[in-house]
C-alpha positions as CSV (number, residue, x, y, z in Angstrom):
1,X,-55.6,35.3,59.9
2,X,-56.9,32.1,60.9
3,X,-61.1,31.9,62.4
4,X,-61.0,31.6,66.1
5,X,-63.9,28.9,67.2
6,X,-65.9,29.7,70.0
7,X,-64.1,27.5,72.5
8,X,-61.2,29.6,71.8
9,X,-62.8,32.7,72.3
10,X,-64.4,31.5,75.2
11,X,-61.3,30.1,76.7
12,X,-59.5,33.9,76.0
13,X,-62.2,35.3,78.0
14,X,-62.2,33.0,81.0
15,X,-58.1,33.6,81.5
16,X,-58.6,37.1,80.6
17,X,-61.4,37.7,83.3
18,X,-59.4,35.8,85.6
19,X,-55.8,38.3,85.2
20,X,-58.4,41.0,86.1
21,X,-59.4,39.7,89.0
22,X,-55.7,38.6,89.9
23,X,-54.8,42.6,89.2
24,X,-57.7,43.8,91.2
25,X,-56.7,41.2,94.3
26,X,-53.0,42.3,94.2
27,X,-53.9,45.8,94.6
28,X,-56.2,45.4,97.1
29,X,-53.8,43.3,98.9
30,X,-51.2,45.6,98.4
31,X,-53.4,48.7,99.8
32,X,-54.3,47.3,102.7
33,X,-51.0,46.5,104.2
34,X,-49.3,49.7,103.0
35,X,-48.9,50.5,106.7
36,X,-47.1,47.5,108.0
37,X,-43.0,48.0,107.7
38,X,-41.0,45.4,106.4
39,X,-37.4,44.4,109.0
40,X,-34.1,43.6,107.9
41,X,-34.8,40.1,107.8
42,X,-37.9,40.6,105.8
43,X,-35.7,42.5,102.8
44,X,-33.1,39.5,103.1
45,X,-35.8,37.0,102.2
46,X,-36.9,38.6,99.8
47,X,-34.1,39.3,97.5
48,X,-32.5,35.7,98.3
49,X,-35.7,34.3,97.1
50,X,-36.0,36.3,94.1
51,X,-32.4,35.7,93.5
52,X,-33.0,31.6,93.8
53,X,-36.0,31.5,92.1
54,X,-34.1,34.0,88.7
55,X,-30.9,31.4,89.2
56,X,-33.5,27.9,88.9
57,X,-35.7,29.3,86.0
58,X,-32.3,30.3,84.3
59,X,-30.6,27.4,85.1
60,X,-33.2,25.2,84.4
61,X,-34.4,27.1,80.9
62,X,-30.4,26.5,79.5
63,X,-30.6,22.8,80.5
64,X,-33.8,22.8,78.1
65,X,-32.0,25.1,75.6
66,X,-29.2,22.8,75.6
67,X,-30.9,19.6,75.4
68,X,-32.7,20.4,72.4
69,X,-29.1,21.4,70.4
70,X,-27.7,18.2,71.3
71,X,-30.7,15.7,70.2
72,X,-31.5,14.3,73.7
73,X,-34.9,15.0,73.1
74,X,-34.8,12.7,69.8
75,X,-35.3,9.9,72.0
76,X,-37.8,10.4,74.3
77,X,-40.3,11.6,71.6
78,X,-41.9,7.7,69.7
79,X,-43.8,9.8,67.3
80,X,-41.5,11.3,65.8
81,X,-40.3,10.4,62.2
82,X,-36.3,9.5,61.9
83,X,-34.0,10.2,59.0
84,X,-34.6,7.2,56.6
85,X,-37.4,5.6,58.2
86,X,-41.0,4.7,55.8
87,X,-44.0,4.6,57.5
């Protein structure tokens, strides 16, 4: 196993202390509007959002998937050594 430096472990800590705090704001959130009923209107935008936001990550995840397998990204990327090429 590789040696974690301190910066690292430092840096683990700081986004670690920061998803508790997300968790613990959530749930607060959450508990203090468990009385308030959501309309008709309020279930529809919330699943079409959902659905949207699912159909752009996917969408957007195979055109990345894609673009890799074809060599598209060859290009775009200077540092990169090509087939046949000295240094």
């Amino acid at each position: 196993m590789k040696n974690i430096s301190a910066g690292q472990i430092a840096l683990l800590v700081a986004l670690g202390a920061m998803l508790i705090l997300t968790g613990v704001w959530g749930f607060s959130v959450w508990e203090s509007s468990s009385g308030v009923e959501m309309g008709k209107h309020g279930w529809i935008a919330l699943g079409l959002g959902a659905f949207f936001s699912l159909l752009i990550g996917c969408g957007l995840m195979a055109l990345m998937f894609f673009s890799s397998r074809s060599g598209h990204d060859d290009v775009a990327d200077p540092f990169r050594r090509r087939d046949g090429e000295d240094s």
